[in-house]
N, C-alpha and C positions, 0 to 999 in steps of 0.2 A: 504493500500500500504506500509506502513512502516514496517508493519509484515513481509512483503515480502523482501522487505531490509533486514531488522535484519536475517531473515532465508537463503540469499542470501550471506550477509557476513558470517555466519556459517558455510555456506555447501551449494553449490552452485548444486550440481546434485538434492536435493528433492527440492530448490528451483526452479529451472527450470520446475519439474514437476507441480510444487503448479501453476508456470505460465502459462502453459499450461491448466492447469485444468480452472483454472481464464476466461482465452483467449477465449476458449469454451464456456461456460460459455458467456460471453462477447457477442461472435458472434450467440448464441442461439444454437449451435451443440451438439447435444445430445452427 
């Protein structure tokens, strides 16, 4: 989760997607 942070304060649009990706992931959706 910190990765995500640090990539968040970077540059907030590929982090959105990392979250996203994550999310999925998370909730088992292909």
């Amino acid at each position: 989760m910190q990765a995500v942070a640090e990539a968040h304060k970077r540059s907030p649009w590929p982090a959105l997607g990392a979250e996203l990706l994550i999310a999925r992931r998370r909730m088992g959706i292909r």
